[in-house]
C-alpha positions in Angstrom: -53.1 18.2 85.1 -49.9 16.6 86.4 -50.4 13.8 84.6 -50.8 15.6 80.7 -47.6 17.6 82.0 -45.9 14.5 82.5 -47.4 12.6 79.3 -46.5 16.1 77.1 -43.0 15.9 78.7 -42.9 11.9 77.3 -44.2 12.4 74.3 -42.2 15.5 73.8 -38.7 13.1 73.9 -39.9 10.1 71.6 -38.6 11.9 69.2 -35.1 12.4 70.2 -34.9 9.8 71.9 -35.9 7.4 68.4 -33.4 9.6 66.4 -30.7 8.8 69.3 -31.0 5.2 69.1 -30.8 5.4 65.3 -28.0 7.4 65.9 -26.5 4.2 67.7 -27.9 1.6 65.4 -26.4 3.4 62.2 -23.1 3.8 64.4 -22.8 -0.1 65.2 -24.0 -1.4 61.6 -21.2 1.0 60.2 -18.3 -0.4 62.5 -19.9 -4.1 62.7 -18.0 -6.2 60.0 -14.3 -4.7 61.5 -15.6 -5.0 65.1 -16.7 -8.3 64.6 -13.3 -9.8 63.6 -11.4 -7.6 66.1 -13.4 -6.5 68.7 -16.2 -8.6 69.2 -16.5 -8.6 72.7 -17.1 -4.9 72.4 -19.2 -4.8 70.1 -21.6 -7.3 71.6 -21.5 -5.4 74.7 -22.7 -2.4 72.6 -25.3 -4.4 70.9 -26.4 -5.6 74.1 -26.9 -1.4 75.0 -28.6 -0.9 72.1 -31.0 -3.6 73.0 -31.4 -2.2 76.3 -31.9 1.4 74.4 -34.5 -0.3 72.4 -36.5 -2.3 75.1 -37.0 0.9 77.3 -38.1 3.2 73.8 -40.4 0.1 73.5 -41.7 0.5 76.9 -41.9 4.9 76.8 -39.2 5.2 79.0 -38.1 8.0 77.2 -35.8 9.2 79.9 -34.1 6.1 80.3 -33.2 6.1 76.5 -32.1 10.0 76.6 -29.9 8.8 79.8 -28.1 6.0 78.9 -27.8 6.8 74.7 -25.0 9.3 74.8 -23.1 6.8 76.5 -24.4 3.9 74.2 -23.4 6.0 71.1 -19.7 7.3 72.5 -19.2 3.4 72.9 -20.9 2.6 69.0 -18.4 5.3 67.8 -15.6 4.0 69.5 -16.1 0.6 67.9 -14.3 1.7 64.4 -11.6 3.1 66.6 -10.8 0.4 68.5 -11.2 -2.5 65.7 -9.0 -0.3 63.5 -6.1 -0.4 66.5 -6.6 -4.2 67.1 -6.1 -4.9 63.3 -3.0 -2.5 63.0 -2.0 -4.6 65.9 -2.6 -7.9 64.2 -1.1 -7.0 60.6 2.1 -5.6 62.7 2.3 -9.7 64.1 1.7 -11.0 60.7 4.2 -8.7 59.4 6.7 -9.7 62.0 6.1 -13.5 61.1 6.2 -12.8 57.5 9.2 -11.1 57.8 11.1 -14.0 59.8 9.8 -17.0 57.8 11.1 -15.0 54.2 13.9 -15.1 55.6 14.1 -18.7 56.8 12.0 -20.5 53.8 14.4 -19.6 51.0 17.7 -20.6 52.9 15.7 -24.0 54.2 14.8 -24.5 50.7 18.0 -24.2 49.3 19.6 -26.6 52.2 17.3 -29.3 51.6 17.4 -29.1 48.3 21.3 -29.6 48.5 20.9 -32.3 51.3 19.1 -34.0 48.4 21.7 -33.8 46.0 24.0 -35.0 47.8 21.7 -37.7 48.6 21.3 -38.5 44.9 24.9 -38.6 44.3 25.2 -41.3 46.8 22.3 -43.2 45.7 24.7 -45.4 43.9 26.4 -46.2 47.2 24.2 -47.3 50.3 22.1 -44.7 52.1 21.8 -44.7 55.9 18.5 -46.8 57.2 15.9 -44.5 58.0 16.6 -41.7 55.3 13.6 -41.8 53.1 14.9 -40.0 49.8 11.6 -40.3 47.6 9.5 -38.2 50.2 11.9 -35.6 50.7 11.7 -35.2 46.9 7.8 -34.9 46.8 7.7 -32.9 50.0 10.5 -30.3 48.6 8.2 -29.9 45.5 4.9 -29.4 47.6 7.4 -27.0 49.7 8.1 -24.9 46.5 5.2 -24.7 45.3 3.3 -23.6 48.1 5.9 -21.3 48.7 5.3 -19.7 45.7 1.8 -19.3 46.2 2.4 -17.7 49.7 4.7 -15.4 47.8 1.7 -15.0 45.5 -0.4 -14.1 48.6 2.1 -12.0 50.0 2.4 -9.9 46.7 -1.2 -9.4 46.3 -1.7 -8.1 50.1 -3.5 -10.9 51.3 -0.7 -11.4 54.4 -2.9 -13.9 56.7 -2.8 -16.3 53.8 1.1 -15.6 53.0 2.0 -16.2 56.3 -0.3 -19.0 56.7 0.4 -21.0 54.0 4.3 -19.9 54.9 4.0 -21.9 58.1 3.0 -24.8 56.0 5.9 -24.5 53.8 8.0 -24.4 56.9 6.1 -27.5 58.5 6.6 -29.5 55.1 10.3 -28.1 55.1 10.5 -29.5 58.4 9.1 -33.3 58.4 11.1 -33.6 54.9 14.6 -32.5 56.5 13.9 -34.7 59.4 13.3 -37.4 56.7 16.6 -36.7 55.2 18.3 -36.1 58.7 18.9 -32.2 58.2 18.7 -29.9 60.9 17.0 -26.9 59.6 16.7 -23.6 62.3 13.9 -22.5 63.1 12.1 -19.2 61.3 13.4 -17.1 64.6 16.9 -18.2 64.4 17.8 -17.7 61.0 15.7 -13.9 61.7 
């Protein structure tokens, strides 16, 4: 008798306790492709839960799953929460560094650009050893042109690219100005 009391009691919570970890399975495969790029830890730790959930369902621990799922599923739901304040946090830093390297990459542009003028108007004369004229040129145009296509980027919302391929203007900015022996500040400074 105790024994079909306890298997009715079983048998009576498969049933919630396979919609609950549906519940948690639809949860996580909604918030997975954010969570994964901003909170992956999290979201493996839930996945790991849900594997639990699913091992002890697998088992008709029935209990074990009605127990632990509420948790398991306040966690899944909290996965689109949380990925959605780590990427607010990460546009705000690419933002930030988009923001300082507009404001640096036009001004370095226009500096080497004049360094090299004034190189070219000497070219005549004798150029100090070690200035390397040719490969400032090329690097300026690279530097142009990829700034325009971080621009590009930039316009079209895509602001890891923009400030990605920013940096490499910057760095090609850079090594050409050293070539040239122009002291350009850094994105920061000229912020």
């Amino acid at each position: 008798m105790f024994c079909a009391a306890l298997l009715s009691a079983c048998s009576g919570q498969k049933r919630p306790a396979e919609q609950l970890i549906g519940d948690v399975e639809a949860t996580v495969i909604a918030a997975s492709t954010e969570a994964a790029k901003y909170v992956p830890q999290e979201l493996a730790d839930v996945q790991g839960k849900l594997a639990a959930l699913k091992a002890d369902y697998d088992k008709q621990d029935y209990a074990a799953v009605m127990s632990a799922g509420p948790s398991v599923l306040a966690q899944a739901q909290g996965l689109a929460t949380a990925a959605a304040a780590k990427q607010d946090d990460v546009l705000k830093a690419l933002n930030d560094e988009w923001t300082a390297l507009a404001g640096a990459v036009p001004d370095d542009l226009i500096a080497l650009q004049n360094r090299i003028e004034l190189l070219d108007r000497k070219s005549s004369k004798r150029i100090a050893a070690g200035i390397d004229l040719p490969a400032a040129k090329a690097a300026l145009g690279d530097a142009t042109s990829l700034w325009s296509k971080a621009q590009a980027a930039f316009a079209s919302g895509n602001l890891g690219e923009a400030v990605s391929t920013a940096k490499d203007v910057k760095g090609k900015l850079d090594a050409a100005a050293a070539s040239v022996r122009l002291e350009l500040p850094s994105p920061r400074e000229s912020a």
